[in-house]
N, C-alpha and C positions, 0 to 999 in steps of 0.2 A: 601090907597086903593091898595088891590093886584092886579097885574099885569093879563089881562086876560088870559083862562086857553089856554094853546098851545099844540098841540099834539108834540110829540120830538121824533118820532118813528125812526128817520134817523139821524145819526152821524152830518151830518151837519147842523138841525133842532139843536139838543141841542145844538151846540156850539154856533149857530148864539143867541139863548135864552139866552145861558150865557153870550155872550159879550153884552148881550144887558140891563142885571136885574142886574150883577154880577162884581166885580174889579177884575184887572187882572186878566184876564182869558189867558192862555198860551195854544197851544195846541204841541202834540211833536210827530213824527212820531209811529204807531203802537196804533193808537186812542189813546192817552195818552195825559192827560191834569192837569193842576193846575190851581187855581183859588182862589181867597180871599171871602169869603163869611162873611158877615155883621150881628153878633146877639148880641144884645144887647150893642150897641156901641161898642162890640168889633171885630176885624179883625181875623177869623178863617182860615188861609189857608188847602184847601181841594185838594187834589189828587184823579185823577180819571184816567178810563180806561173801555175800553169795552174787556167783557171775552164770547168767543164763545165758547158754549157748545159742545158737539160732536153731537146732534140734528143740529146742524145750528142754534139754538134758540141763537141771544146776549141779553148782560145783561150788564148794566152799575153800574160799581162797584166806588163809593166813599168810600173815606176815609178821616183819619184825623192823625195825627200822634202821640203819646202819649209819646214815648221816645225812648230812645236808645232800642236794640233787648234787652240786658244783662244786663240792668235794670228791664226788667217784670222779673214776678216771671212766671213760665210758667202753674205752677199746681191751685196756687189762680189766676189767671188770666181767666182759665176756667171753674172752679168755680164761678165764677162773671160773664160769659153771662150766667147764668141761670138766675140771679138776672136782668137783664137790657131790659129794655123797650122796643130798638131796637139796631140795630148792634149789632155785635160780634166784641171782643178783640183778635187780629190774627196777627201775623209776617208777614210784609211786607217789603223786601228789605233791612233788617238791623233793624230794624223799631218796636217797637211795635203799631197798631193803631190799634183805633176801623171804624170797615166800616160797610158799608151796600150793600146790590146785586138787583139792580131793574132791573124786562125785561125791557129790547128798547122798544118792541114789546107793545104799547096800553100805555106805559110810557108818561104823563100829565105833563104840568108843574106846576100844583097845588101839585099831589105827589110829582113832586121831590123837591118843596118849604117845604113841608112837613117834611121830608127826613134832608132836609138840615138843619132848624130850630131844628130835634128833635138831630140828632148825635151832633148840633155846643153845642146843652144846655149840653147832655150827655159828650160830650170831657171836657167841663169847668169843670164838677162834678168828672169825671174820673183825671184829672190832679189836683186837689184839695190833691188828694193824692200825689203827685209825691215833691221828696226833693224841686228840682229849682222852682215848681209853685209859682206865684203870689199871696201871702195870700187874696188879696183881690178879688178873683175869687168867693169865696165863702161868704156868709153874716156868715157865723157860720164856728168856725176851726173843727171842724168835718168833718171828710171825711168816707163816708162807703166804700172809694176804695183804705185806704193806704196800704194795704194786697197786693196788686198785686205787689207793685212794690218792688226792692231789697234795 
């Protein structure tokens, strides 16, 4: 049974939601957090952050981490969020990962269950291409994403 829906409009609403539904959840100065998130038996660590727009309007941005920066291919890589469900494929910090941008503002904890269930399924499908991945990530060795990576 899911978790009733919580309003997460305040920094310290979603954290307290995470430590409360979510494994290790870490939080680090400058709103910045990591956290393990649980799909399908498997342990997805997520990376998060809040990004204030020049409105004053914040947005809590997860992610997930796909590989090294100079392993994506950078041209099929943006090619491939046109194809994708949700998030975008974007360099983060060395990083290539796929994330997502949700307002704070009127943000649920049924979306951000949402959110998190769709990018953990998406990273599994995106890393299916990747050399080091887990062949067992996928029921079939097919990958429609091994284009992105070098």
């Amino acid at each position: 049974m899911p978790p009733a829906t919580v309003d997460l409009f305040r920094w310290q609403d979603l954290i307290a939601y995470l430590v409360t539904h979510h494994v290790d959840v870490r939080t680090f100065p400058g709103d910045r957090l990591r956290m393990t998130y649980r799909h399908e038996g498997r342990a997805i660590p997520f990376g998060g952050y809040i990004l204030r727009a020049p409105s004053g309007a914040a947005w809590l941005v997860v992610a997930i981490k796909l590989c090294a920066d100079l392993e994506l291919r950078p041209r099929p890589a943006l090619v491939a969020n046109s194809d994708l469900p949700v998030g975008t494929i974007s360099l983060l910090a060395k990083f290539g990962v796929v994330r997502q941008s949700l307002p704070l503002e009127g943000l649920r904890s049924d979306h951000l269950e949402l959110v998190l269930a769709a990018l953990s399924k998406l990273s599994v499908e995106l890393r299916a291409g990747y050399g080091d991945a887990q062949p067992a990530l996928l029921e079939d060795d097919d990958s429609p994403y091994a284009y992105i990576y070098r």
